[in-house]
ZATOR-739908 format. One record per atom (N, C-alpha, C): x, y, z; atom name; residue number from 1. Coordinates in nm, 3 decimals, m for minus. Layout:
N
+---------+---------+---------+------+------+
:       u :       v :       w : name : resi :
+---------+---------+---------+------+------+
:       X :       Y :       Z :   CA :  NUM :
...
+---------+---------+---------+------+------+
//
This chain:
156
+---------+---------+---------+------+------+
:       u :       v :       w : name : resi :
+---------+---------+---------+------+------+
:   0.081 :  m0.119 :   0.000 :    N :    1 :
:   0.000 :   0.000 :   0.000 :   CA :    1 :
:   0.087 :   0.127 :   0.000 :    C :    1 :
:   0.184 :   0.141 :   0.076 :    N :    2 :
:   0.282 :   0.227 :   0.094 :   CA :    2 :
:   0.343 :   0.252 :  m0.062 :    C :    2 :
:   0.380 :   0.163 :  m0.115 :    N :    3 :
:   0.492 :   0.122 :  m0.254 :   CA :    3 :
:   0.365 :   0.187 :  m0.331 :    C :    3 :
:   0.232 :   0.170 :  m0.348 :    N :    4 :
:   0.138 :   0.266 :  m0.408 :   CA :    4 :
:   0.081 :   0.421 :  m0.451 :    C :    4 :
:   0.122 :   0.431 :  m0.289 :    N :    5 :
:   0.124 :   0.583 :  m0.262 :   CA :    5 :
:   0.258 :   0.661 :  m0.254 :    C :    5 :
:   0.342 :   0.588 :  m0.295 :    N :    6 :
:   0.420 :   0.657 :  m0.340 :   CA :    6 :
:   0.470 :   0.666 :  m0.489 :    C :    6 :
:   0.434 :   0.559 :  m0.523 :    N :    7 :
:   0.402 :   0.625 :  m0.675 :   CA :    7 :
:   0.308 :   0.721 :  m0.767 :    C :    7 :
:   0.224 :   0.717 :  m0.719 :    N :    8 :
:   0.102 :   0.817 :  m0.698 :   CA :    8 :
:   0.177 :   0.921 :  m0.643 :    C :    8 :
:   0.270 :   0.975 :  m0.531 :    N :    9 :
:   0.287 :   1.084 :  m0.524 :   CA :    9 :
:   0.402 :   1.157 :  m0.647 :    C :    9 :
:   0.439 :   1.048 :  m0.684 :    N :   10 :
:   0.588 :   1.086 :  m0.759 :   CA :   10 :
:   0.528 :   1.101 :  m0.912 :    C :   10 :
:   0.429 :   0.992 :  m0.940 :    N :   11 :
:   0.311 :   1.040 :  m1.037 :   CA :   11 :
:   0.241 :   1.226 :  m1.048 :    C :   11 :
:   0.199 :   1.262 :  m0.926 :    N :   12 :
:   0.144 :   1.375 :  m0.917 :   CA :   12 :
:   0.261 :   1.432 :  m0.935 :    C :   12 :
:   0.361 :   1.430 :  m0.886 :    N :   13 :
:   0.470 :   1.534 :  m0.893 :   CA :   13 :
:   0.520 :   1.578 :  m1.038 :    C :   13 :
:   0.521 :   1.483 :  m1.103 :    N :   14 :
:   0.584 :   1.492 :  m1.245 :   CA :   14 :
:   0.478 :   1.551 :  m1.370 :    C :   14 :
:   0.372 :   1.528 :  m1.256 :    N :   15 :
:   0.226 :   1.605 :  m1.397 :   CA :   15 :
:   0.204 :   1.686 :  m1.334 :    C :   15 :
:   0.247 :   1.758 :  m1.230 :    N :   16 :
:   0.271 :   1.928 :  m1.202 :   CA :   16 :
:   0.418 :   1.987 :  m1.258 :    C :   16 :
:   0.489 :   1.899 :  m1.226 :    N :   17 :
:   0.605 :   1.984 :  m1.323 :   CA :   17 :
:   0.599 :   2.008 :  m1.493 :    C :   17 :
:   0.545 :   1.917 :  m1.513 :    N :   18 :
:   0.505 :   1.911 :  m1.702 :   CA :   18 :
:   0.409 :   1.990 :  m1.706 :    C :   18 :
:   0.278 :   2.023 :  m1.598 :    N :   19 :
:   0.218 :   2.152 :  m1.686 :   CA :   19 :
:   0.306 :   2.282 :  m1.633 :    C :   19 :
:   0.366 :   2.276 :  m1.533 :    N :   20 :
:   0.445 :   2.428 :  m1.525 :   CA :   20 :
:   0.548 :   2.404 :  m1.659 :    C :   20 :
:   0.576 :   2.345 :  m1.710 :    N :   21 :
:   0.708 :   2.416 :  m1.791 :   CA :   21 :
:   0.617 :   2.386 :  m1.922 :    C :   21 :
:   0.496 :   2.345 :  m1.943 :    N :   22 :
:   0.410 :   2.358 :  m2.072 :   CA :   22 :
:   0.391 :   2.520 :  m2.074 :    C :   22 :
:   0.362 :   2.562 :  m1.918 :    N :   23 :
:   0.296 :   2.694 :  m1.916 :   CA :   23 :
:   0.423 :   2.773 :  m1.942 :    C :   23 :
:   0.504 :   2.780 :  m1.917 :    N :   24 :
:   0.615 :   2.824 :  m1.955 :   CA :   24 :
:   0.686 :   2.870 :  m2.082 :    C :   24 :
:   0.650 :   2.754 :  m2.168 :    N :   25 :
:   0.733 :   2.751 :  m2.262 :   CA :   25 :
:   0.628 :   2.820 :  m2.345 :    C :   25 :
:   0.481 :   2.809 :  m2.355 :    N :   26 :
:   0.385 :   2.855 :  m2.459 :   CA :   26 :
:   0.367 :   3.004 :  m2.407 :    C :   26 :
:   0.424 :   3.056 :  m2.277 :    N :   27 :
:   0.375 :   3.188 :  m2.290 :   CA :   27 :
:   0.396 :   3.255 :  m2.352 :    C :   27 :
:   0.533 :   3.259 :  m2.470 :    N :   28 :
:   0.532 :   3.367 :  m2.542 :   CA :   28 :
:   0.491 :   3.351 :  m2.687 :    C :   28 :
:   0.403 :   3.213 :  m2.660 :    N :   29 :
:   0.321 :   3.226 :  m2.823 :   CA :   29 :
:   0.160 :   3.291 :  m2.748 :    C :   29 :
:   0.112 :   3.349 :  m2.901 :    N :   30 :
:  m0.028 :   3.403 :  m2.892 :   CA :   30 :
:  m0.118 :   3.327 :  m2.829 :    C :   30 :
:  m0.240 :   3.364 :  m2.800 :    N :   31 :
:  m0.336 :   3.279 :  m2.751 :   CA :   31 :
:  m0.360 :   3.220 :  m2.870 :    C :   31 :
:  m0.470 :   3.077 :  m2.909 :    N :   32 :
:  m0.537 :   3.050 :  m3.003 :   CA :   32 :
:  m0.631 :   3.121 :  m3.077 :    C :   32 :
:  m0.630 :   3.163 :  m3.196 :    N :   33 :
:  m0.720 :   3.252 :  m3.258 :   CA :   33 :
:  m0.680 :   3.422 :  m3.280 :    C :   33 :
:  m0.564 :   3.449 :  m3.185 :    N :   34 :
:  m0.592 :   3.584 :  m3.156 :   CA :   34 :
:  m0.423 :   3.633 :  m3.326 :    C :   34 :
:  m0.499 :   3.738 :  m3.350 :    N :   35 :
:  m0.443 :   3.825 :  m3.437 :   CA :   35 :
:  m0.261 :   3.822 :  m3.432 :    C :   35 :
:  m0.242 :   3.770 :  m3.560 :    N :   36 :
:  m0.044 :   3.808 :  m3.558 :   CA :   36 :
:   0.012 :   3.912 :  m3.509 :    C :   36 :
:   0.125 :   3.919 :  m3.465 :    N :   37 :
:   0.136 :   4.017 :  m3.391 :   CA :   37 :
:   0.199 :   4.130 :  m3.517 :    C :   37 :
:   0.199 :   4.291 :  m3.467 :    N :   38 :
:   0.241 :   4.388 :  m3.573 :   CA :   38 :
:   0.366 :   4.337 :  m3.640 :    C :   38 :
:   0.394 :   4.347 :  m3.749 :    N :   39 :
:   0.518 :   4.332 :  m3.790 :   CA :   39 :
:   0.538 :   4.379 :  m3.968 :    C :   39 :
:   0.636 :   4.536 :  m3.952 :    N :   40 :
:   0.592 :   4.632 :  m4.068 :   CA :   40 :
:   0.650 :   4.507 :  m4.151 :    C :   40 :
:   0.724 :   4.424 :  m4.177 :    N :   41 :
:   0.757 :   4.363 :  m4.266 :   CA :   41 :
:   0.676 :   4.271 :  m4.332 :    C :   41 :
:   0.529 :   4.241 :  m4.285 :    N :   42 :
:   0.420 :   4.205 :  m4.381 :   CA :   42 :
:   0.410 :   4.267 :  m4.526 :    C :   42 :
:   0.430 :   4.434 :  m4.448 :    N :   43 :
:   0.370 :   4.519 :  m4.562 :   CA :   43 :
:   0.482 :   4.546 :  m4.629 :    C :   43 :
:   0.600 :   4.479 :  m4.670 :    N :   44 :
:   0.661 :   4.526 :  m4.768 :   CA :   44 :
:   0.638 :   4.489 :  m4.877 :    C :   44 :
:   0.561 :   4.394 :  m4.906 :    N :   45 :
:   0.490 :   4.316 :  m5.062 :   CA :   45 :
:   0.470 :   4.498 :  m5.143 :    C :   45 :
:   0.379 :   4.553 :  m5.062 :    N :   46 :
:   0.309 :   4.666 :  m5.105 :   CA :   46 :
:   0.410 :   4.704 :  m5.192 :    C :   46 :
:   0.556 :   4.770 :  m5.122 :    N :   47 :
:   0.629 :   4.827 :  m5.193 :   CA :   47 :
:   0.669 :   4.751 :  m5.313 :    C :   47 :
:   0.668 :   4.652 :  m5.339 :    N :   48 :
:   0.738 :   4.546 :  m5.453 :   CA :   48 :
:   0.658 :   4.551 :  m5.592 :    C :   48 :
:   0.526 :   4.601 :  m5.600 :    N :   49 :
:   0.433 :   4.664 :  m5.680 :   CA :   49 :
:   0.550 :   4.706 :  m5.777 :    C :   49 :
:   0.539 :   4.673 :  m5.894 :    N :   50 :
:   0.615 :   4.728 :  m6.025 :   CA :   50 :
:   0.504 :   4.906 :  m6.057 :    C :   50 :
:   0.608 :   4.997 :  m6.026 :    N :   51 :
:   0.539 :   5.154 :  m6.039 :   CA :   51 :
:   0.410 :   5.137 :  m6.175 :    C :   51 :
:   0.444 :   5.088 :  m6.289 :    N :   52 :
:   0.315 :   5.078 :  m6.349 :   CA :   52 :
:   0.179 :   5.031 :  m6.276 :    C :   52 :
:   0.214 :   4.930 :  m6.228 :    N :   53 :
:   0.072 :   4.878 :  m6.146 :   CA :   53 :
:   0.071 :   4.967 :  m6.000 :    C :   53 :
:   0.120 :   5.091 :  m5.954 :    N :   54 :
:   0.139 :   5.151 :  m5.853 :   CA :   54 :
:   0.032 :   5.225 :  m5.887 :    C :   54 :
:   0.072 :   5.278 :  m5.987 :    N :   55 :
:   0.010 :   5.419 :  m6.076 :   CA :   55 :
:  m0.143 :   5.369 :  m6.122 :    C :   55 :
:  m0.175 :   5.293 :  m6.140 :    N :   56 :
:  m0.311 :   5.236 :  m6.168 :   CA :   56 :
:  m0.437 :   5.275 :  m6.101 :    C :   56 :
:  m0.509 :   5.365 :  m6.192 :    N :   57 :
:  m0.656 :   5.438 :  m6.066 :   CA :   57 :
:  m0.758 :   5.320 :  m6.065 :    C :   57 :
:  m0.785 :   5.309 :  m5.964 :    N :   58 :
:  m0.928 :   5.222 :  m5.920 :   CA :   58 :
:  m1.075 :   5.272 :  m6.018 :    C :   58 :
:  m1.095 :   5.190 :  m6.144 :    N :   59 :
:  m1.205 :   5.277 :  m6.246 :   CA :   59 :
:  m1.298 :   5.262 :  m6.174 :    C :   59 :
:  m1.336 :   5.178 :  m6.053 :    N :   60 :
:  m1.472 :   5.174 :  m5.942 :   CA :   60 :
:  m1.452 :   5.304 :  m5.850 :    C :   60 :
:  m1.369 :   5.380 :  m5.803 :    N :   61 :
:  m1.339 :   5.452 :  m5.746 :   CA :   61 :
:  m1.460 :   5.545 :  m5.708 :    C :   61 :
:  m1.559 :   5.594 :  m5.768 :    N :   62 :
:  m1.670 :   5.654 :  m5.787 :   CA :   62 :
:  m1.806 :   5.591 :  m5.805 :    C :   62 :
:  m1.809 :   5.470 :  m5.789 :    N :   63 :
:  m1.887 :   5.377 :  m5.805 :   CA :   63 :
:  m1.934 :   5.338 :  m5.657 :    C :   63 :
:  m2.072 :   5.377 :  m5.623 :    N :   64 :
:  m2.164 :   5.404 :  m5.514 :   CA :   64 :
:  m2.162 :   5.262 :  m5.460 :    C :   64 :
:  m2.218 :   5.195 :  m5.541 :    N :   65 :
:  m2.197 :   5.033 :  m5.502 :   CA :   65 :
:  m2.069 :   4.953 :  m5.499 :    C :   65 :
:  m1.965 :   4.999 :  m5.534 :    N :   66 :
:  m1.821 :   4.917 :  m5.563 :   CA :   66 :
:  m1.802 :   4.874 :  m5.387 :    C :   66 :
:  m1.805 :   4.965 :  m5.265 :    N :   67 :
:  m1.794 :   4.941 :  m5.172 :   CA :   67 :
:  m1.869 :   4.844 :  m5.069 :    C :   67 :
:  m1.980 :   4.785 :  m5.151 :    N :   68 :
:  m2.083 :   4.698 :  m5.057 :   CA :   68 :
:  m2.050 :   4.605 :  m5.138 :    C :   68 :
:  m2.005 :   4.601 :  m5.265 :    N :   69 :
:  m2.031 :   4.464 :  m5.382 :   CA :   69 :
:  m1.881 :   4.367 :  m5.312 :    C :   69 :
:  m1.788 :   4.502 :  m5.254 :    N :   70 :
:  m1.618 :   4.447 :  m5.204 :   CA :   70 :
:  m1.666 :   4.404 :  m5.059 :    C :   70 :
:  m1.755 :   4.405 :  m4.990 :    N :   71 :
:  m1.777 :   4.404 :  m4.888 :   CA :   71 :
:  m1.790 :   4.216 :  m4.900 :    C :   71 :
:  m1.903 :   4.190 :  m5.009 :    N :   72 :
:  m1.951 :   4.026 :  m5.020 :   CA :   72 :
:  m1.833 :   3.971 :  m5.065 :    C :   72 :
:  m1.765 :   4.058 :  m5.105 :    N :   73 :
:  m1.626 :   3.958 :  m5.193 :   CA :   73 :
:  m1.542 :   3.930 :  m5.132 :    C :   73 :
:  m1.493 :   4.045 :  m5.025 :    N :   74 :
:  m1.429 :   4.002 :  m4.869 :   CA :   74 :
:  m1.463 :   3.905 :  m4.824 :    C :   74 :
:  m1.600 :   3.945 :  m4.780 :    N :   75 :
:  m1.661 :   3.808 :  m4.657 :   CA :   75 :
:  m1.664 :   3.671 :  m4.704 :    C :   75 :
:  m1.669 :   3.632 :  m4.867 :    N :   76 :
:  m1.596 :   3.549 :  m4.948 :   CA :   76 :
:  m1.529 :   3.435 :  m4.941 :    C :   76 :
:  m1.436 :   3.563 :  m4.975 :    N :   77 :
:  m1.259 :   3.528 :  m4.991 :   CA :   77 :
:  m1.184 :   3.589 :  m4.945 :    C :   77 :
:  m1.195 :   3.685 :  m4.837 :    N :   78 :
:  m1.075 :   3.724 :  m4.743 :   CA :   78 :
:  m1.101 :   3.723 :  m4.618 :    C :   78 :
:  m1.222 :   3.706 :  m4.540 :    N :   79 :
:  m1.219 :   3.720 :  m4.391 :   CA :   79 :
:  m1.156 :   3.576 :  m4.329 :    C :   79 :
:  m1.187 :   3.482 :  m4.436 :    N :   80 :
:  m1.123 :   3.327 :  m4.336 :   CA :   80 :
:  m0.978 :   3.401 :  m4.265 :    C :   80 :
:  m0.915 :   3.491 :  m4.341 :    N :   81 :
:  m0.755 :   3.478 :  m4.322 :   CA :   81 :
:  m0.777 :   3.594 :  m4.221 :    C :   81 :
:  m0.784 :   3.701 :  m4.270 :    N :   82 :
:  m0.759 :   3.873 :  m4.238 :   CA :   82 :
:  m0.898 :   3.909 :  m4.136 :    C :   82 :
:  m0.958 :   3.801 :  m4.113 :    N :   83 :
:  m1.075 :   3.842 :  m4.000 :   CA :   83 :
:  m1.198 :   3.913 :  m4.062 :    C :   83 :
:  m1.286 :   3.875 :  m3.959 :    N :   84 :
:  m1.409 :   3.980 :  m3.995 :   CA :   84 :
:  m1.443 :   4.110 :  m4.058 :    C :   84 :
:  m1.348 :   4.149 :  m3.966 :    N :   85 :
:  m1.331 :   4.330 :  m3.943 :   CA :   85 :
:  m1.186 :   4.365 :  m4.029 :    C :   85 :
:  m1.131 :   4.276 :  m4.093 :    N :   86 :
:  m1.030 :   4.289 :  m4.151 :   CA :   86 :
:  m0.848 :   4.326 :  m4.076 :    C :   86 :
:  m0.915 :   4.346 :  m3.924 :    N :   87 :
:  m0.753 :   4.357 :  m3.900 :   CA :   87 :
:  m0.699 :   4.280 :  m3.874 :    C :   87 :
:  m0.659 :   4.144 :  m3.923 :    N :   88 :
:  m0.601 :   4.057 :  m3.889 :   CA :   88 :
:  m0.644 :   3.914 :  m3.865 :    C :   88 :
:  m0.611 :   3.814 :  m3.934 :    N :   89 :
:  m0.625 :   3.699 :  m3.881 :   CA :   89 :
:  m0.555 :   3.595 :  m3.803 :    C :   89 :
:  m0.616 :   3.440 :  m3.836 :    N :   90 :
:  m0.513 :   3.380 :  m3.800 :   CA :   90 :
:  m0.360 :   3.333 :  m3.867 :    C :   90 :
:  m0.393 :   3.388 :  m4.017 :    N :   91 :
:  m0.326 :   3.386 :  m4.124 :   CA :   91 :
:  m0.286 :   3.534 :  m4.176 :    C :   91 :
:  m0.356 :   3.651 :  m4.200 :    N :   92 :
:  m0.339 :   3.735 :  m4.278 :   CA :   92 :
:  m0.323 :   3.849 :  m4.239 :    C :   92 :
:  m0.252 :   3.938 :  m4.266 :    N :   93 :
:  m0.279 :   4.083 :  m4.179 :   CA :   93 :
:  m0.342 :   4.190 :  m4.162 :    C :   93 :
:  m0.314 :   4.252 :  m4.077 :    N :   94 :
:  m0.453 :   4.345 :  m4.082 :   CA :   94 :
:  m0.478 :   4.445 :  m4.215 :    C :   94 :
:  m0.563 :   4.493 :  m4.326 :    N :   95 :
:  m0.581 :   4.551 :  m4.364 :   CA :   95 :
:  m0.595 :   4.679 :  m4.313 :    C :   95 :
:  m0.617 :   4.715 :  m4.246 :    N :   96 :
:  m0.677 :   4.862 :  m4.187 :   CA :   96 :
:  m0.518 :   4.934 :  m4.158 :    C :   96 :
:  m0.406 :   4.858 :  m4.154 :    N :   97 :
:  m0.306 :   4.895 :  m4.107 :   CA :   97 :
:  m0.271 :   4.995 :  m4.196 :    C :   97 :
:  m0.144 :   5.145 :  m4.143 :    N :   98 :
:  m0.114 :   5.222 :  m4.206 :   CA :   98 :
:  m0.069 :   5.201 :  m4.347 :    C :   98 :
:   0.033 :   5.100 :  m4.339 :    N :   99 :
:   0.080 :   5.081 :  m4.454 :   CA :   99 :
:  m0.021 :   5.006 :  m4.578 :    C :   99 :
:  m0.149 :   4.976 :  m4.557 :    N :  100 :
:  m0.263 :   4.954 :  m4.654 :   CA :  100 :
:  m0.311 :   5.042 :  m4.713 :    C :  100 :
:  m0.330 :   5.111 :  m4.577 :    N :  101 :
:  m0.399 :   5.216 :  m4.664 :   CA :  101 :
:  m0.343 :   5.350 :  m4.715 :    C :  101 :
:  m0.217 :   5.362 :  m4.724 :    N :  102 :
:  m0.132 :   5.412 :  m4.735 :   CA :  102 :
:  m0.097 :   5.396 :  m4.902 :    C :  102 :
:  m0.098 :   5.243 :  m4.900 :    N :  103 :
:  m0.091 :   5.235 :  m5.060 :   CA :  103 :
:  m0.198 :   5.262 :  m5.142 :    C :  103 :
:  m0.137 :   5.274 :  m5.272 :    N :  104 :
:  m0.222 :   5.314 :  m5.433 :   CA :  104 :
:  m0.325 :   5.199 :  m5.370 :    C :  104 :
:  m0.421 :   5.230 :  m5.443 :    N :  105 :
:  m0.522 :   5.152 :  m5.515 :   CA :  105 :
:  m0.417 :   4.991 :  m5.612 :    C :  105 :
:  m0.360 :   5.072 :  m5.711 :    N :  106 :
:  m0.301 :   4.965 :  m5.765 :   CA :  106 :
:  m0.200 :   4.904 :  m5.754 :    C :  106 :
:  m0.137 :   4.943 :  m5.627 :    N :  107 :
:  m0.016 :   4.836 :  m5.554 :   CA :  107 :
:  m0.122 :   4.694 :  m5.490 :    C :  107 :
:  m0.252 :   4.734 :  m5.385 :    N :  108 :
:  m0.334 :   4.641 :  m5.373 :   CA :  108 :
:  m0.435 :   4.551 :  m5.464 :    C :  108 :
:  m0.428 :   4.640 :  m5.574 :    N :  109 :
:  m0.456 :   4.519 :  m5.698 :   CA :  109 :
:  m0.405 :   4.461 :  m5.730 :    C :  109 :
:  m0.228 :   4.499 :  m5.765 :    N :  110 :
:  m0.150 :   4.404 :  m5.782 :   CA :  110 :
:  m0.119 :   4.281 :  m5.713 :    C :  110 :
:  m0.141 :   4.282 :  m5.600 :    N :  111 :
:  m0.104 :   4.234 :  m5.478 :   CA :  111 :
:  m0.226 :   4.146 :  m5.458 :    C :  111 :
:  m0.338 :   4.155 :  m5.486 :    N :  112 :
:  m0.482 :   4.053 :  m5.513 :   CA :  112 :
:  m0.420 :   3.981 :  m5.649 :    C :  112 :
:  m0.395 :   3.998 :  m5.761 :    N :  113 :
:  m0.409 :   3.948 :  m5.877 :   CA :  113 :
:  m0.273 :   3.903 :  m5.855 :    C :  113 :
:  m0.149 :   3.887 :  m5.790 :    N :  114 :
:  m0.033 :   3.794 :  m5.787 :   CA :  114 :
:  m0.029 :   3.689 :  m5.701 :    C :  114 :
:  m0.120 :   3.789 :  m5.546 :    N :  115 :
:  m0.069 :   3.727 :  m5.426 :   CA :  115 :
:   0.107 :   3.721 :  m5.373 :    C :  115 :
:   0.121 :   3.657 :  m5.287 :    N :  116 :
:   0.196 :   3.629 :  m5.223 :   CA :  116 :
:   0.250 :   3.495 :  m5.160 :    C :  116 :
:   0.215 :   3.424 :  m5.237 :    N :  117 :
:   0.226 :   3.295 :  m5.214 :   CA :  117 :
:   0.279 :   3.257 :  m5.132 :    C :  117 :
:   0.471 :   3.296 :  m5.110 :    N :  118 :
:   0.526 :   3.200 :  m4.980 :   CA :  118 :
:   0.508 :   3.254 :  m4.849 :    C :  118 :
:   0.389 :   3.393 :  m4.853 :    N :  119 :
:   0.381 :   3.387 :  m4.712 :   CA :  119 :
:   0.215 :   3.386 :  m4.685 :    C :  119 :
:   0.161 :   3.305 :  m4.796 :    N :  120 :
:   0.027 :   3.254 :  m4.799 :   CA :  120 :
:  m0.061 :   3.358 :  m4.844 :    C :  120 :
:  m0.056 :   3.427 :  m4.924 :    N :  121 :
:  m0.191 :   3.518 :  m4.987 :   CA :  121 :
:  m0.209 :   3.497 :  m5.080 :    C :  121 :
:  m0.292 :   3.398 :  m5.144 :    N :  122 :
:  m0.348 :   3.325 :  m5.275 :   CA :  122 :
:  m0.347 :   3.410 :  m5.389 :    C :  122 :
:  m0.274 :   3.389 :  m5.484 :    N :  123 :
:  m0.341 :   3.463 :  m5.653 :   CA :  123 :
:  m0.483 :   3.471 :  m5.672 :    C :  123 :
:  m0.545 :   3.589 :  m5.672 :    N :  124 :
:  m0.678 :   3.568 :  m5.742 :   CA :  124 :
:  m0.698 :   3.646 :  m5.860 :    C :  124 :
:  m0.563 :   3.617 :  m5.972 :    N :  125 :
:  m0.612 :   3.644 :  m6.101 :   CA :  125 :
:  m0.720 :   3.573 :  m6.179 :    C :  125 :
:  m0.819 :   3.483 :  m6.084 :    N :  126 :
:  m0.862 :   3.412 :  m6.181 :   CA :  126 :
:  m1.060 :   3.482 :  m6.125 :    C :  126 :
:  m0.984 :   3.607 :  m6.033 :    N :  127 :
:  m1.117 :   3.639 :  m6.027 :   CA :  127 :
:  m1.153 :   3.761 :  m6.082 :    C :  127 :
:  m1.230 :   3.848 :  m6.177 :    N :  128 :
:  m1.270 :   3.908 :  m6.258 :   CA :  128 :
:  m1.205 :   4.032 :  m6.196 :    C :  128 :
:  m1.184 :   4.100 :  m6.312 :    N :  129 :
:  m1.076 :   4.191 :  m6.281 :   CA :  129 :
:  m1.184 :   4.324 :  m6.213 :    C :  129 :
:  m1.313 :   4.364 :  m6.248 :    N :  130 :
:  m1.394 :   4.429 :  m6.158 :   CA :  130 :
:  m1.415 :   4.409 :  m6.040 :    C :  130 :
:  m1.396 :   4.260 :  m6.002 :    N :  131 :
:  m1.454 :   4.242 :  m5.881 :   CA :  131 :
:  m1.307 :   4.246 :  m5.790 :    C :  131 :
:  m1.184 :   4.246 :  m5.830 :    N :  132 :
:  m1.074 :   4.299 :  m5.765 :   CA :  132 :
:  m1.073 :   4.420 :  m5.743 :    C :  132 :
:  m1.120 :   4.476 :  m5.839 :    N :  133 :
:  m1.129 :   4.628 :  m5.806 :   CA :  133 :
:  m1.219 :   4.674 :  m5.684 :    C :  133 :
:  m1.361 :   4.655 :  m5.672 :    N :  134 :
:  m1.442 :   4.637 :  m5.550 :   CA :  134 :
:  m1.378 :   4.585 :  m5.484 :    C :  134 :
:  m1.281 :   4.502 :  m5.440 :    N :  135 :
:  m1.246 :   4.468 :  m5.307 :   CA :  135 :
:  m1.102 :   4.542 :  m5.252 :    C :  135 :
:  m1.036 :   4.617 :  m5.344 :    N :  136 :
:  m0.958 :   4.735 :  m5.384 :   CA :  136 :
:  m1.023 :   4.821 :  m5.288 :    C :  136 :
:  m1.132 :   4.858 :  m5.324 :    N :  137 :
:  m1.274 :   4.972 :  m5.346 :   CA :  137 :
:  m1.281 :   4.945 :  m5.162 :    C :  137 :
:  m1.327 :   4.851 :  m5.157 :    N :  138 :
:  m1.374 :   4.781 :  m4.974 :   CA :  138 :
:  m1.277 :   4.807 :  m4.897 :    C :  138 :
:  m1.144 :   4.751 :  m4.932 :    N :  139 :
:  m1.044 :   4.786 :  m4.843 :   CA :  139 :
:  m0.963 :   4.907 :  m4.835 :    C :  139 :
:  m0.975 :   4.991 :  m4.965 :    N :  140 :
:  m0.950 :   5.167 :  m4.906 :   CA :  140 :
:  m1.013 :   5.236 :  m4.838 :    C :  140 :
:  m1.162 :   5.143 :  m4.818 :    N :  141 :
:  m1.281 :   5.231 :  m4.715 :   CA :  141 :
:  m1.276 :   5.201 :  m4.617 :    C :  141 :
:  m1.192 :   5.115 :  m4.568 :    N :  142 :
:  m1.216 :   5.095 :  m4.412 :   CA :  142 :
:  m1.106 :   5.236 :  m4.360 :    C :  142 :
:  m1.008 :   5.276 :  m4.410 :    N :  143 :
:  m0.933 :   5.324 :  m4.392 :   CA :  143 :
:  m0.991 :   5.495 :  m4.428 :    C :  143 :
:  m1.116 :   5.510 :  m4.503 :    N :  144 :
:  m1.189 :   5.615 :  m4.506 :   CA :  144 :
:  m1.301 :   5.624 :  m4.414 :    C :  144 :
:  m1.308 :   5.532 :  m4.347 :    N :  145 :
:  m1.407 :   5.520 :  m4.277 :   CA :  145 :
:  m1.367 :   5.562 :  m4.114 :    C :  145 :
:  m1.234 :   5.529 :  m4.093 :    N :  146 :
:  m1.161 :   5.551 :  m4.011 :   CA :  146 :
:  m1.159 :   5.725 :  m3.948 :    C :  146 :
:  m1.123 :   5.769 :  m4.111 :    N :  147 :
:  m1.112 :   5.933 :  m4.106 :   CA :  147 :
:  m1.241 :   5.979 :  m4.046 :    C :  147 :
:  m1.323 :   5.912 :  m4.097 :    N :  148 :
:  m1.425 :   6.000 :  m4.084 :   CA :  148 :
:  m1.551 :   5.958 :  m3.927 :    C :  148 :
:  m1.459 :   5.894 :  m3.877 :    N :  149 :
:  m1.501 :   5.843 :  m3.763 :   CA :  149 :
:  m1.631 :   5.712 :  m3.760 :    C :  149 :
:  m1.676 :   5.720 :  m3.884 :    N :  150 :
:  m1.769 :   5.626 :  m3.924 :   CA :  150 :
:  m1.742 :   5.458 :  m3.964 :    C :  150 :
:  m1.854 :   5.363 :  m3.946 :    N :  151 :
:  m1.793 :   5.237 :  m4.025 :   CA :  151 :
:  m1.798 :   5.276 :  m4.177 :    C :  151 :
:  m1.763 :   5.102 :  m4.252 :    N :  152 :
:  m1.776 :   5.111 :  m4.379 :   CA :  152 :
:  m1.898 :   5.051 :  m4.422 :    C :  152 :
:  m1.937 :   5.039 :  m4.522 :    N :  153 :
:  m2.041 :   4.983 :  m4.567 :   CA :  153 :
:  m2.113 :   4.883 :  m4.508 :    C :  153 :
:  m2.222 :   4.844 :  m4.459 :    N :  154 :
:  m2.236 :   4.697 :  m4.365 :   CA :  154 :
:  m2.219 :   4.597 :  m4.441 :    C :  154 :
:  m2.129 :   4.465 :  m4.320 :    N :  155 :
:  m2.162 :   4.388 :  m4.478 :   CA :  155 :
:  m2.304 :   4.347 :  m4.478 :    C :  155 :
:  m2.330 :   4.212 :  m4.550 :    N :  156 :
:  m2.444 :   4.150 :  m4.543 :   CA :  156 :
:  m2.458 :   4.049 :  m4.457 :    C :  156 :
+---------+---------+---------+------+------+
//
């Protein structure tokens, strides 16, 4: 009985030391789910934009609906990664960030229609070149929306 309880204690002992140094070792990763942490070197893709496709005006730009039509095309095909609200996922970064909205219109088209593959942002040249533009259109408004103290378009 003795030879029992003491294995049992030496048992308990060793599955308190294994969750302290579990807790330990994971504290300096994120919680599950929660947003990548800042890091300007996401946004250097932006700069890599060849200046022709920099210079490129958004022809939706003035287009009343371009901003609700980018809204469905987000919720889509970009919130799995970049979140709901767009700042960030478990994969993608925040859009709303300075350096987004900071860029052209057509550095972020470029940047939809190449992607980024080795650090996971899918090519979607194979999705209609208007409807890149609306989501162009969606994601310069959050960043106008910002200014103006208001949201952006609801989605649906």
């Amino acid at each position: 009985m003795k030879a029992a309880a003491a294995a049992l204690a030496v048992s308990a002992s060793f599955l308190a030391v294994s969750v302290v140094l579990a807790q330990t070792r994971s504290s300096d990763k994120p919680p599950v789910g929660a947003a990548p942490k800042y890091d300007p070197a996401i946004y250097a893709e932006l700069q890599k934009a060849p200046e022709k496709a920099r210079n490129r005006a958004n022809p939706l730009q003035n287009d009343a609906d371009a901003v609700a039509a980018g809204a469905i095309l987000f919720e889509q095909h970009c919130a799995e990664c970049h979140g709901d609200a767009a700042q960030g996922g478990k994969k993608g970064p925040n859009l709303r960030a300075v350096e987004v909205q900071g860029a052209t219109p057509g550095a972020i088209f470029w940047i939809l229609t190449n992607g980024v593959v080795r650090k996971g942002m899918p090519v979607w040249s194979k999705l209609p070149e208007p409807q890149r533009w609306q989501l162009v259109r969606y994601i310069k408004s959050l960043g106008e929306a910002a200014r103006v103290g208001e949201s952006p378009a609801p989605k649906p």
